[in-house]
N, C-alpha and C positions, 0 to 999 in steps of 0.2 A: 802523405807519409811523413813530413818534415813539420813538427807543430812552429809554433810560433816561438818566440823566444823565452816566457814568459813561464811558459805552457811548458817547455821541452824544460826550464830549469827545475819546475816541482816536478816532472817524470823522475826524471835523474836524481830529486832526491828521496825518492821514494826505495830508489835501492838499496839505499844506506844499508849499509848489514847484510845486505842477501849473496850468497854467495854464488859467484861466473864461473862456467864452463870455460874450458880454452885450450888452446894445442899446440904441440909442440910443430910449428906450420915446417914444410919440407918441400913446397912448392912442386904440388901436384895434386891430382885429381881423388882423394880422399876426401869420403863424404863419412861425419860423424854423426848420429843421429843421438838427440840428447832428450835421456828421459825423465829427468826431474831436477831440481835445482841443483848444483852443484856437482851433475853428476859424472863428466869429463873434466877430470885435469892435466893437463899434459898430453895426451893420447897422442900421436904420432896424424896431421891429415891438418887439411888446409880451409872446409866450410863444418860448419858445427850446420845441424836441422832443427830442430821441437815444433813437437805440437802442446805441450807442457806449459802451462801459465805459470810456472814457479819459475822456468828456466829465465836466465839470462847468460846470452850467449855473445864471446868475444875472440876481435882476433885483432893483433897488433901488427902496422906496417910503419914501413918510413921509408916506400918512394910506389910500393907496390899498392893494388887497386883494395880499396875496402868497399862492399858491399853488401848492402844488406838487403835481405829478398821478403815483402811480409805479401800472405793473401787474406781476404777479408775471411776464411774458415778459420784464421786463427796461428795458421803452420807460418812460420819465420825463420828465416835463416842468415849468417853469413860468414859470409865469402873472404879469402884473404886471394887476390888473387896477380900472380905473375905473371911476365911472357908466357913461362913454360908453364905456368898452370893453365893459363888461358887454351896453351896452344892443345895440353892436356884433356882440357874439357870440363873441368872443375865447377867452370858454372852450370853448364848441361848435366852434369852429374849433381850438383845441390837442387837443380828444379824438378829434377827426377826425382830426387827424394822426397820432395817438396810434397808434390803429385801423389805419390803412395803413399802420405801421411794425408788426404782430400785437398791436396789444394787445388783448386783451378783457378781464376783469374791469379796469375803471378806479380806483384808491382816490388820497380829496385830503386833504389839510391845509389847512385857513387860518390864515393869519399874523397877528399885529396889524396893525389895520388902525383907520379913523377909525369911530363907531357913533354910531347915531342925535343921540342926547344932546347931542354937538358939532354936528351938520352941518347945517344950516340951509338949507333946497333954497329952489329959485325954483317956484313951481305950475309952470308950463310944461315944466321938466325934468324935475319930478316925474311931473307925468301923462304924458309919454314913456316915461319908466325903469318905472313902472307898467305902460302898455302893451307893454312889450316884458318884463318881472319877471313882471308881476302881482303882487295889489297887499300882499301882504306886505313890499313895499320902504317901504309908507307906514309913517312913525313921526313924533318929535312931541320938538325940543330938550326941554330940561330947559326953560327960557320954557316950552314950551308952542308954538313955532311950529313949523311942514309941517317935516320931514324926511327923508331920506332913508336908511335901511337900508341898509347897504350890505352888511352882512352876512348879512342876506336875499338882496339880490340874489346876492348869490354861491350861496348855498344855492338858491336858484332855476334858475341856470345852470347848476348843476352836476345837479342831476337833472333838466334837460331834455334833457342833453347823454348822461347815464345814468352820471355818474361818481357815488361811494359818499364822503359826508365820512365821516372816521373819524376827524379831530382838528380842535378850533379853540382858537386859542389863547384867545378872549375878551377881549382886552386894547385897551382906545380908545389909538390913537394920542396923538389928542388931549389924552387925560384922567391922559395916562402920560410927564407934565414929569419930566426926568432920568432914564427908562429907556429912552424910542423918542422920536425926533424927528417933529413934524408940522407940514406945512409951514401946512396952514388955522388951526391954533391960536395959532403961533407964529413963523409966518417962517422957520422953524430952515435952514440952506439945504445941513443934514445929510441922509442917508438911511441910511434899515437895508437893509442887504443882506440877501434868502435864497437861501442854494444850494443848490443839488438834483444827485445825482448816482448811480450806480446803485454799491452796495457789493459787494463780491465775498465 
């Protein structure tokens, strides 16, 4: 799923010009399904879908999971995904759409995103995100106080949902001052874009 470097920079500039889908993200389980270039802008929902080779589809974070879902039919999707979207079902619901547009083998990426170390939970949201994760979301700040996985819960979501990770980038938002913006670390009132889109 992750070309090389070389490879991924003539992707990327192949887009020049073409106009992205995107949303106005609300951290929950709204699934958008996009059907030709350009055809969502703003929509209210948190994973875009296509099966559309004209689409390019995006969604912007700075601490939250970005993911992108492709199957070899062609259907692509992603993901903007939070605690509460996760706890939501946001990615269960993008691979269900996935599925209705033929997809079957599902393969994800995840993106930088914020990891234990920074993210300091509340017990109450934790043993939520737990009960609906299980309990691999528990982890523990660099203190030493409750935290929340987030990168677990994705890996969690994603094989309840029966999608395949095959990249993660590894990279805290948080802990990655001057390369990705986080808005719990630092206010930054930036965000990283990722697009997804199907290559021909």
């Amino acid at each position: 799923m992750r070309p090389g470097r070389s490879a991924g920079a003539a992707r990327l500039s192949a887009l020049a010009g073409r106009p992205v889908s995107w949303l106005r993200q609300v951290h929950g389980e709204t699934v958008v399904v996009v059907d030709g270039a350009g055809a969502v802008e703003g929509g209210e929902g948190d994973a875009l879908v296509t099966s559309s080779p004209d689409a390019v589809l995006a969604v912007l974070v700075a601490d939250c999971a970005p993911i992108a879902l492709a199957s070899s039919e062609g259907v692509v999707a992603a993901v903007h995904a939070g605690w509460s979207g996760l706890v939501a079902g946001v990615v269960d619901r993008a691979v269900d759409a996935m599925r209705d547009l033929g997809a079957s083998g599902i393969e994800a990426a995840l993106g930088p995103c914020i990891h234990p170390g920074c993210y300091e939970f509340a017990a109450a949201d934790l043993d939520r995100a737990a009960a609906a994760l299980g309990p691999s979301v528990r982890g523990e700040t660099t203190a030493g106080a409750p935290a929340l996985d987030l990168p677990a819960g994705v890996r969690a979501a994603l094989a309840r949902a029966g999608a395949e990770l095959v990249w993660e980038a590894g990279t805290c938002t948080a802990c990655a001052a001057g390369t990705h913006y986080s808005h719990r670390a630092r206010r930054d009132p930036e965000r990283q874009a990722m697009l997804v889109w199907k290559h021909a």
